[in-house]
C-alpha positions as CSV (number, residue, x, y, z in Angstrom):
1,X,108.0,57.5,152.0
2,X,104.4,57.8,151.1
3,X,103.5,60.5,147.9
4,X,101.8,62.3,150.4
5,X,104.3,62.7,152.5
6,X,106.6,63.5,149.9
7,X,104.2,66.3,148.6
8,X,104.1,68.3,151.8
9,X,107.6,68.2,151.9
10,X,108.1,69.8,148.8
11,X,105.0,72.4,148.9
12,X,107.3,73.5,152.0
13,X,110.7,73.2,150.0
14,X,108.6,75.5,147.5
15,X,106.6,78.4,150.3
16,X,110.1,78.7,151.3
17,X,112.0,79.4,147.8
18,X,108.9,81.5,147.1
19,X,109.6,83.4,149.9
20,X,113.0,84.4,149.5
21,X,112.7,84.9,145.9
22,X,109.2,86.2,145.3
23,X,107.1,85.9,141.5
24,X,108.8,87.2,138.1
25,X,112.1,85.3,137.7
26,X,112.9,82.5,135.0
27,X,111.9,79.2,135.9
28,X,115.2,77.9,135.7
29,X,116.0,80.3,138.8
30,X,113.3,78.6,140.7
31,X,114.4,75.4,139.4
32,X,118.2,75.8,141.0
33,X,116.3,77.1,144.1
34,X,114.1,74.0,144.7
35,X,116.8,71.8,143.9
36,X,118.6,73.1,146.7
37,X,115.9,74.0,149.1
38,X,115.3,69.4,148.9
39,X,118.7,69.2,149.2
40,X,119.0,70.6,152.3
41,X,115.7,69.2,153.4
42,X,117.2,65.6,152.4
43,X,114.3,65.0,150.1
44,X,116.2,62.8,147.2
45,X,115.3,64.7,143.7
46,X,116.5,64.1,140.6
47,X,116.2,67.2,138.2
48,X,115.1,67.3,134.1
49,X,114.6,63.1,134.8
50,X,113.9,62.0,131.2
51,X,111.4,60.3,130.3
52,X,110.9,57.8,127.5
53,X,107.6,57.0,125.7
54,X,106.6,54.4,123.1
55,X,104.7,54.4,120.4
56,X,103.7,51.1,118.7
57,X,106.6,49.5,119.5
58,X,109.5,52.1,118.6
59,X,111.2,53.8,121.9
60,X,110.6,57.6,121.7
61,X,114.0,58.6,123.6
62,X,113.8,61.4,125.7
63,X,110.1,62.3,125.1
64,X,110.0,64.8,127.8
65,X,111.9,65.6,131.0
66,X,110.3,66.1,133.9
67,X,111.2,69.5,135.8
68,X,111.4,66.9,139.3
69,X,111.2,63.3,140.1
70,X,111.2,63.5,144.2
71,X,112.1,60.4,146.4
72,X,111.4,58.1,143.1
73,X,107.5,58.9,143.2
74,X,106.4,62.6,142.9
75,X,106.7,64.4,139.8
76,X,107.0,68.2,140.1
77,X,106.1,70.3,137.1
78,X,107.4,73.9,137.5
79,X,106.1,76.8,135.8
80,X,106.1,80.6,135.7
81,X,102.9,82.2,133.8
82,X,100.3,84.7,134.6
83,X,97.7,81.9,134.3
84,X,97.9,78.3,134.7
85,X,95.8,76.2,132.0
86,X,94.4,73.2,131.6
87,X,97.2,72.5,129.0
88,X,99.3,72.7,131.6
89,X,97.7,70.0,134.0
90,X,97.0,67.9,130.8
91,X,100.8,67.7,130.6
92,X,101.1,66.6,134.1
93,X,98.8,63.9,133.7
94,X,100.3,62.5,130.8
95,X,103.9,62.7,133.1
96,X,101.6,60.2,135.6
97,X,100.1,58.3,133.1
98,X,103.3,57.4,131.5
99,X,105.1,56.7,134.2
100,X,102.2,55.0,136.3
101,X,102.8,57.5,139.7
102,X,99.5,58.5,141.1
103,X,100.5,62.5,142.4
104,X,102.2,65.1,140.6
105,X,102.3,68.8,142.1
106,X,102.3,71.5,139.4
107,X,103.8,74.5,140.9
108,X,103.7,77.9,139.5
109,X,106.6,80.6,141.2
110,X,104.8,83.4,139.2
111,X,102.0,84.5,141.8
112,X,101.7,87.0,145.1
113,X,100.9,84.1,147.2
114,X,102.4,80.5,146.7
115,X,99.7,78.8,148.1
116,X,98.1,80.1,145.0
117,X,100.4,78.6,142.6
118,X,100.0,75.1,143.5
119,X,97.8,72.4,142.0
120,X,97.6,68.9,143.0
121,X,97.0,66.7,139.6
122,X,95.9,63.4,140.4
123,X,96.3,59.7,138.0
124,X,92.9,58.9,137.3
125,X,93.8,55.7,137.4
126,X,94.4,55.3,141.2
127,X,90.6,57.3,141.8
């Protein structure tokens, strides 16, 4: 399935989490939410995937974990601030970098409107 694809699916899975649980709970809340929202929407996600970096030569075991790897080419990057920064899309990009994906959605529960809360973070690499 193309990234695209995969990316409306999940900006869906997340409008409709968002709307049945509205801004200002813990991320993990959301997490559990999304998790289930693909589920049920049969979009295969694996949750806290980790990922390992190197770094001249020595394997840096679980480096990071990525909130969502969806259908094996979509990272999704949750979060719940008042203000997404560019810290937080650096992250992102260095979760597509590493792992050579061209999308990754960062999605941020904490907002009145969803639609508000999600940014599309694109591996320069593939521009």
């Amino acid at each position: 399935m193309d990234e695209e694809v995969v990316a409306r699916k999940v900006i869906g899975a997340a409008i409709e989490v968002h709307g049945h649980l509205g801004p200002g709970l813990l991320e993990s809340s959301y997490s559990a939410a999304l998790a289930r929202e693909l589920e049920l929407r049969r979009l295969p996600a694996e949750r806290e995937f980790r990922l390992v970096a190197e770094y001249k030569g020595l394997a840096l075991d679980d480096a990071y974990r990525l909130d969502f790897l969806v259908a094996g080419r979509l990272i999704v990057e949750l979060k719940c601030v008042d203000h997404v920064n560019a810290v937080h899309r650096a992250q992102l990009l260095t979760d597509l970098r590493w792992t050579g994906f061209r999308l990754g959605l960062l999605l941020n529960f904490n907002v009145a409107l969803m639609r508000d809360g999600i940014s599309r973070v694109i591996n320069r690499k593939y521009l």
